[in-house]
Every structure is written in C-alpha cells, then in structure tokens.
N, CA, C and O of each residue as an XYZ file, in Angstrom:
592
protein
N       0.844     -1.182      0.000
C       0.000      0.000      0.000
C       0.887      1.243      0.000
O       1.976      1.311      0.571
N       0.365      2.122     -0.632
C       1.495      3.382     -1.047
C       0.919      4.197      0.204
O      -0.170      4.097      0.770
N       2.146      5.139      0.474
C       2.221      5.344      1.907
C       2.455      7.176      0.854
O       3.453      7.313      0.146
N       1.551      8.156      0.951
C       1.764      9.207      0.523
C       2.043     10.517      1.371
O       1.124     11.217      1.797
N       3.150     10.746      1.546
C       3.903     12.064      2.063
C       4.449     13.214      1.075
O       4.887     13.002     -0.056
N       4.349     14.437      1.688
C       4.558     15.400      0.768
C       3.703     16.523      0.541
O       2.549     16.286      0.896
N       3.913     17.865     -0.013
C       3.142     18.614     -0.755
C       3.579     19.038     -1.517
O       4.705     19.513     -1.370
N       2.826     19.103     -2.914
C       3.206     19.616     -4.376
C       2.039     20.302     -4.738
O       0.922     19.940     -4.368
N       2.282     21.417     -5.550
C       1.876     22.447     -6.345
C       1.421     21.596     -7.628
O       2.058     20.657     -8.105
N       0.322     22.052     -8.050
C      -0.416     21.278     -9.912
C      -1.140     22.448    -10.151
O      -1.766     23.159     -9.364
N      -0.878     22.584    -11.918
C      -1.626     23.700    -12.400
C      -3.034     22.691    -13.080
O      -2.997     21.466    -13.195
N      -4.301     23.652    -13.494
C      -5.192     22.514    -14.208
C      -4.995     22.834    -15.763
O      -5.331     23.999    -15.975
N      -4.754     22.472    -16.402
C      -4.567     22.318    -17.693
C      -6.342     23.034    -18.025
O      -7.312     23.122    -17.272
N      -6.154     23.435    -19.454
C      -7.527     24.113    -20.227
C      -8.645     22.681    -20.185
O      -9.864     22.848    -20.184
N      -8.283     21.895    -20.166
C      -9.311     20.317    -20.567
C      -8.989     19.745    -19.006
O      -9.014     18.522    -18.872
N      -8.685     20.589    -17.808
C      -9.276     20.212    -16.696
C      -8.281     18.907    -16.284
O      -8.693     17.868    -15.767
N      -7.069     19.160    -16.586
C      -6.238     17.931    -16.793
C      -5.331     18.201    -15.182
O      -5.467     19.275    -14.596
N      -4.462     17.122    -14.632
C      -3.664     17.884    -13.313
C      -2.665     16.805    -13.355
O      -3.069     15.645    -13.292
N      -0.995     17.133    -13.487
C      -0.077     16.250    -13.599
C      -0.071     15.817    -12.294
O       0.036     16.516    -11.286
N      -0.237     14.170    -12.396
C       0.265     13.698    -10.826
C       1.512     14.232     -9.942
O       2.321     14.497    -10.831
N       1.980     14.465     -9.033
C       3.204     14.969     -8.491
C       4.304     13.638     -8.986
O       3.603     12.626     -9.004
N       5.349     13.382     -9.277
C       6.610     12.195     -9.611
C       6.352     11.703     -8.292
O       5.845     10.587     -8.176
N       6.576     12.245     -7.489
C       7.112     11.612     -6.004
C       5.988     10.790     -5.526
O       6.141     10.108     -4.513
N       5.035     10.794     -6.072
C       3.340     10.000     -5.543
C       3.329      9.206     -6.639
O       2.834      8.101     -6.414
N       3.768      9.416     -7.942
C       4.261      8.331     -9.242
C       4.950      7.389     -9.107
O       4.613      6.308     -9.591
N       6.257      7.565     -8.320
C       6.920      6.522     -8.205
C       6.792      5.732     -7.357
O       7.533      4.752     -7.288
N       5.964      5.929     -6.627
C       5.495      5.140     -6.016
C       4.713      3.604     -6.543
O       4.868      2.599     -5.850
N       4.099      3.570     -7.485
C       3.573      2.577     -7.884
C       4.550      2.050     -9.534
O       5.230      2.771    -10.264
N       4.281      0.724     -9.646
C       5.389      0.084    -10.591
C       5.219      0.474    -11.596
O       4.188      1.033    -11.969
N       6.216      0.257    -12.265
C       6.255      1.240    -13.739
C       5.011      0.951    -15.032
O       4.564      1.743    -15.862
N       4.735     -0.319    -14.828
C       3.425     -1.071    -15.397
C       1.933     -1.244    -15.210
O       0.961     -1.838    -15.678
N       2.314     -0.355    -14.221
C       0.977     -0.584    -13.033
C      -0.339      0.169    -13.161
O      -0.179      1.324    -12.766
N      -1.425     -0.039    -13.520
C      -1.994      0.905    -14.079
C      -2.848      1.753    -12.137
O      -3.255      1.179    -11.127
N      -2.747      3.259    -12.509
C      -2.690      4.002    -11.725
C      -4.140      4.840    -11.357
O      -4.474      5.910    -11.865
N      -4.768      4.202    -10.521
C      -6.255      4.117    -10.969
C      -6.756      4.842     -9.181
O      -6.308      4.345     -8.147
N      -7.611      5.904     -9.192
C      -7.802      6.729     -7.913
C      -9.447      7.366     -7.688
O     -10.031      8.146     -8.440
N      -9.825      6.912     -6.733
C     -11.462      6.867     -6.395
C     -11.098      8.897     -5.607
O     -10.141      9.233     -4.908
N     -12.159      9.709     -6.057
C     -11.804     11.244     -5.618
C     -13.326     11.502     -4.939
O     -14.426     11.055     -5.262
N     -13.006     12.212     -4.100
C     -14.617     12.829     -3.891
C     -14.255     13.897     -2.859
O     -13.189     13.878     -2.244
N     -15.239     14.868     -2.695
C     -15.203     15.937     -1.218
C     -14.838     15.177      0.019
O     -15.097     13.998      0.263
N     -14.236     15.988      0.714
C     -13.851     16.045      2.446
C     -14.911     15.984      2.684
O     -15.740     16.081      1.779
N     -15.253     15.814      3.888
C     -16.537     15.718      4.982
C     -16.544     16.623      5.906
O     -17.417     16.564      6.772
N     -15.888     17.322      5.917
C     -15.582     18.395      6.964
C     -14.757     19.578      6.252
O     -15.220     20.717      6.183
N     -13.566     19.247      5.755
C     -12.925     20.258      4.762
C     -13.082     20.783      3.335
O     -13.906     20.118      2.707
N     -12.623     21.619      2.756
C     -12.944     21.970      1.589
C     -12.184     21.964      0.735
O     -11.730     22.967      0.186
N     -11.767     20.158      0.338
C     -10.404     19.767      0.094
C     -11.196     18.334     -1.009
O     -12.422     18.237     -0.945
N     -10.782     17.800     -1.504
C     -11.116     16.396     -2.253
C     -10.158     15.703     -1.672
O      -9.016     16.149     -1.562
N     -10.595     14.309     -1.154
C      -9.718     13.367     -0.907
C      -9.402     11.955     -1.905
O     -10.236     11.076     -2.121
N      -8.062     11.976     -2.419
C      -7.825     11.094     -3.084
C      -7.383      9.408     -2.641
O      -6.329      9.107     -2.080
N      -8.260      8.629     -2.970
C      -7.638      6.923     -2.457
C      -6.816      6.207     -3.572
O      -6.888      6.500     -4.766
N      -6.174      5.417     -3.139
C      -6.004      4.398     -4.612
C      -7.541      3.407     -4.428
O      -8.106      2.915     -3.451
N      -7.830      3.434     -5.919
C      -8.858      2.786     -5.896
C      -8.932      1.169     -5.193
O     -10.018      0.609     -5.340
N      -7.798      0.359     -4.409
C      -7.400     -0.489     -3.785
C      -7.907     -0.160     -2.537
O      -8.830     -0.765     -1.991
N      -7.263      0.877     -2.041
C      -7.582      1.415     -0.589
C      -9.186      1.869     -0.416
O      -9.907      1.708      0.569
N      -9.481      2.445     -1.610
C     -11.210      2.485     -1.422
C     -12.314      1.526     -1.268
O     -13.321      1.636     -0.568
N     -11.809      0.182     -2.351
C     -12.163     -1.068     -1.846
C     -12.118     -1.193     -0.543
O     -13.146     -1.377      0.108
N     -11.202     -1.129     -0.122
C     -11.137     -1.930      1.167
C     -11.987     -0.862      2.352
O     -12.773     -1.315      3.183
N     -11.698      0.377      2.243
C     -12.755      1.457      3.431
C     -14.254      1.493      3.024
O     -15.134      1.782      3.835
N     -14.571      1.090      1.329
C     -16.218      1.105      1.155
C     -16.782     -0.664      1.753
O     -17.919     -0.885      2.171
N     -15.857     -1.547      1.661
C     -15.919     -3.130      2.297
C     -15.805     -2.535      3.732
O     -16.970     -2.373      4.095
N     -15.225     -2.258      4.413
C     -15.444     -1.952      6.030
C     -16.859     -0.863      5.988
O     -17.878     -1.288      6.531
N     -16.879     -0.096      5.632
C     -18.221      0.557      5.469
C     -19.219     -0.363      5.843
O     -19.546     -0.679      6.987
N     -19.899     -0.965      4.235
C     -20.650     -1.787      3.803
C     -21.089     -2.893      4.745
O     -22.282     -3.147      4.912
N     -20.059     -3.582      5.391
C     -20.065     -4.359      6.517
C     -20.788     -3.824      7.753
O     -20.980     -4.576      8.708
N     -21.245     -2.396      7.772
C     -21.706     -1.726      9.301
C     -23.227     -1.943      8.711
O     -24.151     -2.205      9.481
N     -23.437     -1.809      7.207
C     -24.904     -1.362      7.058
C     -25.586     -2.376      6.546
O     -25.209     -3.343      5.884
N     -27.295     -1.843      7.165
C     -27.973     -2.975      6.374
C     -28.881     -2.320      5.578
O     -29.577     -1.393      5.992
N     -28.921     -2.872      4.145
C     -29.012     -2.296      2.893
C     -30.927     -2.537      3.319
O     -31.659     -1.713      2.770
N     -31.424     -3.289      3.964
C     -33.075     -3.284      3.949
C     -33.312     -1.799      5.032
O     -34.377     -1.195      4.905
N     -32.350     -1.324      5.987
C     -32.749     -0.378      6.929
C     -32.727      0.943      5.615
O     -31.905      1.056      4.705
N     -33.775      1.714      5.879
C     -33.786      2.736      4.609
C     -33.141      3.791      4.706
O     -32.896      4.462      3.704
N     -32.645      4.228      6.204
C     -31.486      4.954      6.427
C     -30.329      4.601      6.332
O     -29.646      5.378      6.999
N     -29.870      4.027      5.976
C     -28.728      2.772      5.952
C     -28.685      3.016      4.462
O     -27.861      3.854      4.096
N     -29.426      2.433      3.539
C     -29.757      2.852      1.986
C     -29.401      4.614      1.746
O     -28.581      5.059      0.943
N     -30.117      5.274      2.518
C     -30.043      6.182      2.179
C     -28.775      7.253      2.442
O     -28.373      8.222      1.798
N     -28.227      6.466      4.000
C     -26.767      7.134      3.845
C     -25.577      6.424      2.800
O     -24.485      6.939      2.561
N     -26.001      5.304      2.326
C     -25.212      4.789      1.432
C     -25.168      5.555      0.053
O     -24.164      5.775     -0.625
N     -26.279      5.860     -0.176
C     -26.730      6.577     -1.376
C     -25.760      8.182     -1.365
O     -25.211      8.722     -2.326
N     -25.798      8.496     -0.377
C     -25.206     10.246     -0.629
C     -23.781     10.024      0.014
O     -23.123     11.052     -0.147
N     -23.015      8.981      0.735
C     -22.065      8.687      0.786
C     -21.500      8.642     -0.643
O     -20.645      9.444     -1.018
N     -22.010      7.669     -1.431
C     -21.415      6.931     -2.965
C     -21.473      8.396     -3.995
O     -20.669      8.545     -4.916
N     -22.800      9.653     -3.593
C     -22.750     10.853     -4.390
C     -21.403     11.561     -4.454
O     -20.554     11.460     -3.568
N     -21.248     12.372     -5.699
C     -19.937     12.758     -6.122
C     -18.861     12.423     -6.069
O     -18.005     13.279     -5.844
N     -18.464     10.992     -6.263
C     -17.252     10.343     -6.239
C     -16.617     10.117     -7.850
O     -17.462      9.877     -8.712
N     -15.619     10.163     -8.144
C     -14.974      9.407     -9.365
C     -13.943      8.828     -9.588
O     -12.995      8.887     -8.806
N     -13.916      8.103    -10.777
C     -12.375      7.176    -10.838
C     -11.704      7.814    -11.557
O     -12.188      8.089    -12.656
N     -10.326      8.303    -11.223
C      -9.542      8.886    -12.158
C      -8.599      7.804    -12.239
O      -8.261      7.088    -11.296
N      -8.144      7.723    -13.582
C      -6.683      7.220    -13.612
C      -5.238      8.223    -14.442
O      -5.390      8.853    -15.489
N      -4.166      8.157    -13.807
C      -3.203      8.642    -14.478
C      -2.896      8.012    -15.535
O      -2.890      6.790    -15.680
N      -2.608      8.894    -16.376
C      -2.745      8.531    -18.783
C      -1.187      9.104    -18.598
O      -0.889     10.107    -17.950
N      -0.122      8.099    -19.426
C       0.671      8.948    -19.608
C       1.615      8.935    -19.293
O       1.608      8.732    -18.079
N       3.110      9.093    -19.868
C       4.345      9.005    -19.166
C       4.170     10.354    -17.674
O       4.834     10.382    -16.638
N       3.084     11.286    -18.096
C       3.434     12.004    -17.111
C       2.406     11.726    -15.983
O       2.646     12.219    -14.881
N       1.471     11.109    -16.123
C       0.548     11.036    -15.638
C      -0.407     12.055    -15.132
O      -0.516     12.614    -14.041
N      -0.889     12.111    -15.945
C      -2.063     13.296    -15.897
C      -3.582     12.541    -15.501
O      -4.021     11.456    -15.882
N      -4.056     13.345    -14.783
C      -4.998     12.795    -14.167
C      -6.427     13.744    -14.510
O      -6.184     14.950    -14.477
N      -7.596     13.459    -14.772
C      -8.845     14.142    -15.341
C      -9.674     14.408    -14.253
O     -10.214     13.365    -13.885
N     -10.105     15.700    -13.362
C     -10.988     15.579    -12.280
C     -12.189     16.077    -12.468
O     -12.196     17.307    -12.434
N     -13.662     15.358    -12.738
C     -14.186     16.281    -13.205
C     -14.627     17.419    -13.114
O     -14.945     17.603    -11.939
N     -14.848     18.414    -13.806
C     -14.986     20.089    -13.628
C     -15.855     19.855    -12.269
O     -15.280     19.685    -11.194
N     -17.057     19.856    -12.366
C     -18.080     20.033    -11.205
C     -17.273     19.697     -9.679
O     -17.491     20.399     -8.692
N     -16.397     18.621     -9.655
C     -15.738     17.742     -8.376
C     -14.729     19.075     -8.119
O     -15.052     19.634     -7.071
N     -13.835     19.591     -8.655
C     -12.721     20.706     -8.675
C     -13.786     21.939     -7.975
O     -13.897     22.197     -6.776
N     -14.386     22.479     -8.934
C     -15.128     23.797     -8.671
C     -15.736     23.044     -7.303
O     -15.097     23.440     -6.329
N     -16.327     22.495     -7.090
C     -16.950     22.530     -5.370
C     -15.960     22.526     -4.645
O     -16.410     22.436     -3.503
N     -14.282     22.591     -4.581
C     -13.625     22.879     -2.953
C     -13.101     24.370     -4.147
O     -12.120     25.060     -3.872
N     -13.849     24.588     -5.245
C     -13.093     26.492     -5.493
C     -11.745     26.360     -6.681
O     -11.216     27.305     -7.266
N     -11.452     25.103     -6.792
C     -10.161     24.914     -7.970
C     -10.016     25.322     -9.260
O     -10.411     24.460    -10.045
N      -9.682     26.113     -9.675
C      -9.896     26.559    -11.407
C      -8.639     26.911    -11.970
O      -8.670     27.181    -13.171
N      -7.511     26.974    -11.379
C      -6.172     27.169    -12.145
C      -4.819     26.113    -11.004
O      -4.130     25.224    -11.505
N      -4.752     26.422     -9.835
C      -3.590     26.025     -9.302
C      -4.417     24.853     -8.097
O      -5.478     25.261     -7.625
N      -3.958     23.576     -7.684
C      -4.040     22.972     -6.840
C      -2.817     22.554     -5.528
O      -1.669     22.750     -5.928
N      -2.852     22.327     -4.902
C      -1.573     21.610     -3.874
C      -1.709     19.800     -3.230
O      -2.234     19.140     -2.333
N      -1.081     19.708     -4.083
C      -1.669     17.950     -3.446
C      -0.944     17.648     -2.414
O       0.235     17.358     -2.618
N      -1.405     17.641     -1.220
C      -1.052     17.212      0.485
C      -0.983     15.255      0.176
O      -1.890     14.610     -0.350
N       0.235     14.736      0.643
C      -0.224     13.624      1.224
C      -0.274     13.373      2.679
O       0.119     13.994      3.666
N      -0.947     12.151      2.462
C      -2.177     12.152      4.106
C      -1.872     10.856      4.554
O      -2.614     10.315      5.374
N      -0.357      9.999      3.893
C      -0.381      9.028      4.425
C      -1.220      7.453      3.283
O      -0.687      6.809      2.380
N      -2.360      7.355      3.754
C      -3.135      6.461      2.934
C      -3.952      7.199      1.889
O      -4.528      6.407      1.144
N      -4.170      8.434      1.617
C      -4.723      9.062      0.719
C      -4.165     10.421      0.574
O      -3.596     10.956      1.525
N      -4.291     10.976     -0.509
C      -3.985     12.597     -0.985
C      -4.951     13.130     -1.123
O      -5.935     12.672     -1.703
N      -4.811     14.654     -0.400
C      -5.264     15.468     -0.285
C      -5.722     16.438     -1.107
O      -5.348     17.439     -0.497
N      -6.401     16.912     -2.292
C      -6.392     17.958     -3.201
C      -6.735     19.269     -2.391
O      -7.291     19.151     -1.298
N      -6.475     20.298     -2.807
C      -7.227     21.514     -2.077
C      -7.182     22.466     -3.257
O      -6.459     22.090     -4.180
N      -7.732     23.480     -3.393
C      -7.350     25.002     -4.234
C      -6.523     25.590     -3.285
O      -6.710     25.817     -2.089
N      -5.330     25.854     -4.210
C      -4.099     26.504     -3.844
C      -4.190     27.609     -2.020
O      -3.794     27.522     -0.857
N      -5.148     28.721     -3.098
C      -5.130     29.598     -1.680
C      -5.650     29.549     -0.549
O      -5.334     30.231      0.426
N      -6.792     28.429     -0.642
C      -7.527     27.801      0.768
C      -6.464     27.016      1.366
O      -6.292     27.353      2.537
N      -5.242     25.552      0.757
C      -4.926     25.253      1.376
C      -3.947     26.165      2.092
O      -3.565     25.537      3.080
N      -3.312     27.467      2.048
C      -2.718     28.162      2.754
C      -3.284     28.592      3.897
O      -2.765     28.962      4.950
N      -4.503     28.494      3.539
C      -5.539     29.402      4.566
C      -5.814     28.444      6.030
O      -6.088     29.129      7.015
N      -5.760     26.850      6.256
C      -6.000     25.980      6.338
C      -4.624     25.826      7.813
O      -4.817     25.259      8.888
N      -3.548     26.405      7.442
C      -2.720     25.726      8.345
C      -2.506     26.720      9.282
O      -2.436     27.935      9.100
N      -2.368     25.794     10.762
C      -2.771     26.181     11.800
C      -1.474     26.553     12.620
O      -0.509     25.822     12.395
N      -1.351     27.248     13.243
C      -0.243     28.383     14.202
C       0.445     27.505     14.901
O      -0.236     26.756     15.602
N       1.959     27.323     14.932
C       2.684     26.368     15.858
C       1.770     26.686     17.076
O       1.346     25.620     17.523
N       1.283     27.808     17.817
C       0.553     27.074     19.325
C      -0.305     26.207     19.145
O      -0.178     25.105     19.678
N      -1.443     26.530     18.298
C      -2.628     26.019     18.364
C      -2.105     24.064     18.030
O      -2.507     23.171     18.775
N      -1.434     23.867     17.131
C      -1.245     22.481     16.795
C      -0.761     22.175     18.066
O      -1.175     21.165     18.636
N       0.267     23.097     18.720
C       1.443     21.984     19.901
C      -0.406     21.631     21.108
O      -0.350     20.722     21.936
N      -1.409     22.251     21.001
C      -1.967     22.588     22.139
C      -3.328     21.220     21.497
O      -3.913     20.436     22.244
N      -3.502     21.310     20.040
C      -4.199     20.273     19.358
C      -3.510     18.898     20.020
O      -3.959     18.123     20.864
N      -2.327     18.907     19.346
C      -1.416     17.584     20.089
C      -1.795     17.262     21.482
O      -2.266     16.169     21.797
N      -1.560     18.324     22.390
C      -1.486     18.105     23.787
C      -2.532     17.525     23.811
O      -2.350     16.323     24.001
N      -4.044     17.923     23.663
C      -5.011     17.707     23.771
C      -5.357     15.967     23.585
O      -5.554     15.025     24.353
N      -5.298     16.179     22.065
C      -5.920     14.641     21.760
C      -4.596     13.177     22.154
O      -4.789     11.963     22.091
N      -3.260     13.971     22.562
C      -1.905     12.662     22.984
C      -1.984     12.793     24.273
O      -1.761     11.823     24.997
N      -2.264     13.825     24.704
C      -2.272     13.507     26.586
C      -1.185     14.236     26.744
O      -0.699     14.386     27.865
C-alpha cells in the first residue's frame, strides 16, 4: 500500500487535466496501471484522493456496518457513494482528469496543492490550502489535547 507524504503544487490544464506529483508516481510500478477513487472532504474543503485499492477496502469496512433493507442505511449509502470518481493517471506524465463540477466545489480553477495524508492525498485550491494551516501554538496545544 502506497504510503503518501509530501506537498506539491499542480496547475489545471484548459481540458481540466492535473499532472500527478513524480514523487506519488513513483510510487507505484512502472506497469501498473494508476487508478484513484476522488470525492469531497466531509468536513474540509479539500477532495480526498484513495487508490482505488484502498477504497475497496474502506467502502468493504463501510458496507459491513450497514444494512441495505434499513432505509437509512440505503439512504446514507446513497449520498455517501454521491460525487465520487475514478480517475486514472494517462501517460508518461501522468495526468490525471478531475471532473470540472468535483474541482469547482472545494473552489479549484487554475492552481491545486496535493497534500499527502499518508493512505490518501489530499487535493485543495491553492489559496484555501494556505488558509488551512494552523499556528505552531494552536497544533502543539491540538497535540497536547488529543496525545495527553
């Protein structure tokens, strides 16, 4: 499982196009086809990227909590699964297609920053993710908080 660290800068191309970062590329084998489930944060105003591997496996732990006859259960399944897509990287450079509507809802229309998060990447629009990071106190005091 690709383990994603880092932040990189991506411009969007006119056809809505966004070069993968190399360093999140090389990560997977040179043959390998490079295939990524995207959708909105739940809280942030960011898209979170999975390998479509890793999404398997968090929509299978999901799926496992719910029961598809309870109609709330159906129905949070239903707007969970809303606005998601599969991108794959095309390409020695790997360029990746997000669709317009998915970009414009966290504000993206020319520059992105792709955060990695570890098991998934982070998309944001450039000047929000600046906006986003939090004051050496407040984190040392976040830390304190939730490590004891």
């Amino acid at each position: 499982m690709a383990k994603f660290i880092g932040e990189y800068s991506g411009k969007i191309d006119d056809k809505g196009r966004i070069i993968l970062p190399a360093a999140f590329k090389s990560l997977f084998k040179e043959d390998e086809e490079i295939s990524f489930v995207v959708k909105k944060d739940l809280y942030e105003n960011c898209l979170e990227m999975y390998t479509y591997s890793e999404w398997e496996k968090e929509s299978e732990i999901l799926k496992s909590r719910l029961n598809f006859f309870n109609r709330e259960h159906a129905e949070f399944w239903r707007e969970y699964m809303r606005g998601r897509a599969v991108v794959r990287a095309a390409g020695k450079l790997g360029r990746i297609t997000i669709p317009r509507q998915i970009l414009t809802s966290i504000g993206a229309d020319k520059e992105v920053v792709f955060s990695g998060n570890d098991y998934k990447i982070e998309i944001w629009a450039k000047e929000r993710y600046q906006e986003t990071k939090l004051a050496d106190e407040n984190f040392i005091e976040l830390a304190k908080k939730i490590l004891g």
